[in-house]
C-alpha positions as CSV (number, residue, x, y, z in Angstrom):
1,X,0.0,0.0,0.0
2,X,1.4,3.4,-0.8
3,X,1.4,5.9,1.4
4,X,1.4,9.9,-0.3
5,X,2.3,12.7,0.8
6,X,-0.2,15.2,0.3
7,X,0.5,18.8,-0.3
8,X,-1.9,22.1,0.8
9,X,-1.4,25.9,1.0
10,X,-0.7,25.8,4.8
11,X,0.0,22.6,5.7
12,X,1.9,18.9,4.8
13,X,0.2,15.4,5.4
14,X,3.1,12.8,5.2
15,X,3.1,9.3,6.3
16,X,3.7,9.0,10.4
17,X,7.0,7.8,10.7
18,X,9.2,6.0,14.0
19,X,10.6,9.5,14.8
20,X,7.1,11.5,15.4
21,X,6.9,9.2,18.9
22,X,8.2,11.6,21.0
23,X,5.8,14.2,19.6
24,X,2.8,12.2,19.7
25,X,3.8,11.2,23.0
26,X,3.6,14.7,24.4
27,X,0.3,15.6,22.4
28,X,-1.3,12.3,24.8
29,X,-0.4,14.2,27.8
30,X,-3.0,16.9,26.3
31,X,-5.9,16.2,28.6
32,X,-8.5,18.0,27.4
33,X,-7.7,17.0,23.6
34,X,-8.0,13.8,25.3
35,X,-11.4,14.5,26.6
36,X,-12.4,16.2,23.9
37,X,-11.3,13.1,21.8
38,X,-12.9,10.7,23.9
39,X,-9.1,9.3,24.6
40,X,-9.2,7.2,27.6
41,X,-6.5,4.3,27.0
42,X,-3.0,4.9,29.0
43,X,0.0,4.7,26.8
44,X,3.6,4.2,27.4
45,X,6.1,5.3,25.6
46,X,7.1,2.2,24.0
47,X,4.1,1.6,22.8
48,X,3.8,5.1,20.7
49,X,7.6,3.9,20.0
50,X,6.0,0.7,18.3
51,X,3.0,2.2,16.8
52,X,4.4,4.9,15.0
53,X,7.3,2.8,13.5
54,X,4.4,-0.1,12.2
55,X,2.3,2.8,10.2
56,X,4.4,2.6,7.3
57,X,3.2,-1.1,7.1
58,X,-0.6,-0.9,8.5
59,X,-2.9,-2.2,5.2
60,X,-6.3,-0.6,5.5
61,X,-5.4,2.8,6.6
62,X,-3.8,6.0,6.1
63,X,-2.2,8.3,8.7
64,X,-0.6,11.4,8.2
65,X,1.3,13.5,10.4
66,X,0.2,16.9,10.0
67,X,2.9,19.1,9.6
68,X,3.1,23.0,8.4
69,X,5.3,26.0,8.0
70,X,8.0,24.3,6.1
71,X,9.0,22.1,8.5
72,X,8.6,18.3,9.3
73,X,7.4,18.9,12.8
74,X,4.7,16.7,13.7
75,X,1.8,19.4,15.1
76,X,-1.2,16.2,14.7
77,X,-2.5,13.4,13.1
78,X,-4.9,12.9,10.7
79,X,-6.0,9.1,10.1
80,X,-8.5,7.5,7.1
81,X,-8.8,4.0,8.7
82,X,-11.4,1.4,8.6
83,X,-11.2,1.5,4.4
84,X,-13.8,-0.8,3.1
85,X,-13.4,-1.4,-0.8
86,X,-16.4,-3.3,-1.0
87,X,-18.6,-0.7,0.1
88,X,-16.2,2.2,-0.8
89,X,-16.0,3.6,2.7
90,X,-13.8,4.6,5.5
91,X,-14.1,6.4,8.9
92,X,-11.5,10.0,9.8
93,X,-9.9,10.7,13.1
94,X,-8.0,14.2,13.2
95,X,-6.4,15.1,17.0
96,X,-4.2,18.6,16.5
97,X,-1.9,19.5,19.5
98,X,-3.0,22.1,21.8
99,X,-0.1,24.5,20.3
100,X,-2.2,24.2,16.8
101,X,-5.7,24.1,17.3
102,X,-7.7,26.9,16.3
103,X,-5.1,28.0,13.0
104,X,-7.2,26.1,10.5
105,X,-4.5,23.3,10.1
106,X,-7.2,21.3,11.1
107,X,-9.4,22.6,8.5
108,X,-7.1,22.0,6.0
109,X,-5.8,18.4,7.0
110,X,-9.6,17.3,6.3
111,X,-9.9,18.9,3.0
112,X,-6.7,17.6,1.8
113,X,-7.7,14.1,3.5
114,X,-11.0,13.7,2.0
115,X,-10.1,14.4,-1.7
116,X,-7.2,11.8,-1.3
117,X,-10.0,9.7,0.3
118,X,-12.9,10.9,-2.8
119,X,-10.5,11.5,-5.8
120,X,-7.5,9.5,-5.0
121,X,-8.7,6.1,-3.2
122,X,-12.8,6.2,-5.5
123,X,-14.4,5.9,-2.0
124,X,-18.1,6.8,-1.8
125,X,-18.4,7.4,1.6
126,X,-16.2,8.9,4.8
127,X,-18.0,8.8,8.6
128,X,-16.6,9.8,11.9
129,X,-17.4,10.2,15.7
130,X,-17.5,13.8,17.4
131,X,-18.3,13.6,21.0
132,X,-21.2,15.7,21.9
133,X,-19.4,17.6,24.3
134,X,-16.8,19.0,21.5
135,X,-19.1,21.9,20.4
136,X,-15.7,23.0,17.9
137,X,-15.2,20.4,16.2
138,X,-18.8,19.7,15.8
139,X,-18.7,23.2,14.2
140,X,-15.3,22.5,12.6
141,X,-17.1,19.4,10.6
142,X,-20.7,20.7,9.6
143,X,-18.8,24.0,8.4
144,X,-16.9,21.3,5.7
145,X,-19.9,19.5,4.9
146,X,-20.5,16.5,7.0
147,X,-24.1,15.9,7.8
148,X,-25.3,14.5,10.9
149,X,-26.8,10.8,10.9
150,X,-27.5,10.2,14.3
151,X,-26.4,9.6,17.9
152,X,-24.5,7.0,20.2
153,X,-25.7,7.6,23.7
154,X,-23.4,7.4,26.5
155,X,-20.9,5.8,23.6
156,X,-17.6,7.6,25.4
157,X,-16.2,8.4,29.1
158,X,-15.8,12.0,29.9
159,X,-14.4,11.6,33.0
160,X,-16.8,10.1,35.9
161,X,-19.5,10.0,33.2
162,X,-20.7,9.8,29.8
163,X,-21.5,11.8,26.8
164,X,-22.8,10.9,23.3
165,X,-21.3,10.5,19.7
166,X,-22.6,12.0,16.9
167,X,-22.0,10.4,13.9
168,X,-21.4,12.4,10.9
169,X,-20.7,11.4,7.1
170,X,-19.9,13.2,3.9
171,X,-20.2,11.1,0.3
172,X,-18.8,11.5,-2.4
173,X,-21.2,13.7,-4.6
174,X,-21.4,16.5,-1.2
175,X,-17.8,16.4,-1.5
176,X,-18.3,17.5,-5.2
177,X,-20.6,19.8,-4.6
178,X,-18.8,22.0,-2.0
179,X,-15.7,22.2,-4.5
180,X,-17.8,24.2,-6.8
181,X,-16.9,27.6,-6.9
């Protein structure tokens, strides 16, 4: 499986790679982009070690390291995973570090993500979770076009108890239509 590099005006998506571990490790001591991300597992650092050096091999999936400003510092992630060629699908997860949230990286990083995902891979449909109680990225997503489908009570922890997911989709011919003009 190839994994692109994909190229905007502010930002660069590029294949996670062994040495964004010590980033990604700090971004998980975030814990409101935790919260807000419904993040509840405990990593080590080891373990960010191994997952960041398998991504280059992971079939099924895509995740990018978002990067911007002419560097190759990783600032987030961006992930298409769950890629069902059958049914032409896949689900997005995007988690910016608190240092770049709010510059419309994020923004960007779904654009970018979704035409690979549209133009690039012929998929038909793209879903994700936002928890209920992340009010911006709610925002973020309906601003790009996703469409709410419906609701997962109680589906995450936010910390002694519960809040919903609302599950949101774009397909292909919305996509389309929001790149007129």
């Amino acid at each position: 499986m190839d994994k692109p590099t994909l190229q905007g005006e502010m930002i660069t998506l590029r294949p996670i790679r062994a040495d964004d571990a010590p980033a990604m490790w700090a971004a998980l001591g975030d814990e409101e982009g935790n919260r807000l991300t419904g993040t509840t597992q405990v990593f080590t650092l080891e373990e960010i070690e191994a997952w960041c050096a398998s991504r280059g091999d992971a079939q099924g999936r895509y995740d990018f390291a978002v990067t911007a400003g002419g560097t190759d510092e990783y600032r987030g992630e961006i992930v298409l995973n769950e890629i069902d060629d059958v049914v032409r699908s896949a689900n997005l997860r995007l988690a910016m570090g608190p240092a770049y949230r709010g510059r419309g990286y994020g923004t960007e990083a779904i654009q970018l993500v979704l035409g690979f995902a549209f133009d690039g891979l012929g998929l038909h449909r793209v879903e994700l979770d936002v928890l209920s109680i992340n009010a911006r990225a709610q925002s973020l997503y309906e601003n790009i076009g996703f469409r709410h489908e419906g609701r997962r009570r109680d589906a995450y922890r936010d910390g002694d108890g519960f809040c919903d997911a609302i599950v949101m989709s774009m397909l292909e011919d919305e996509f389309r239509a929001g790149q007129i003009g």
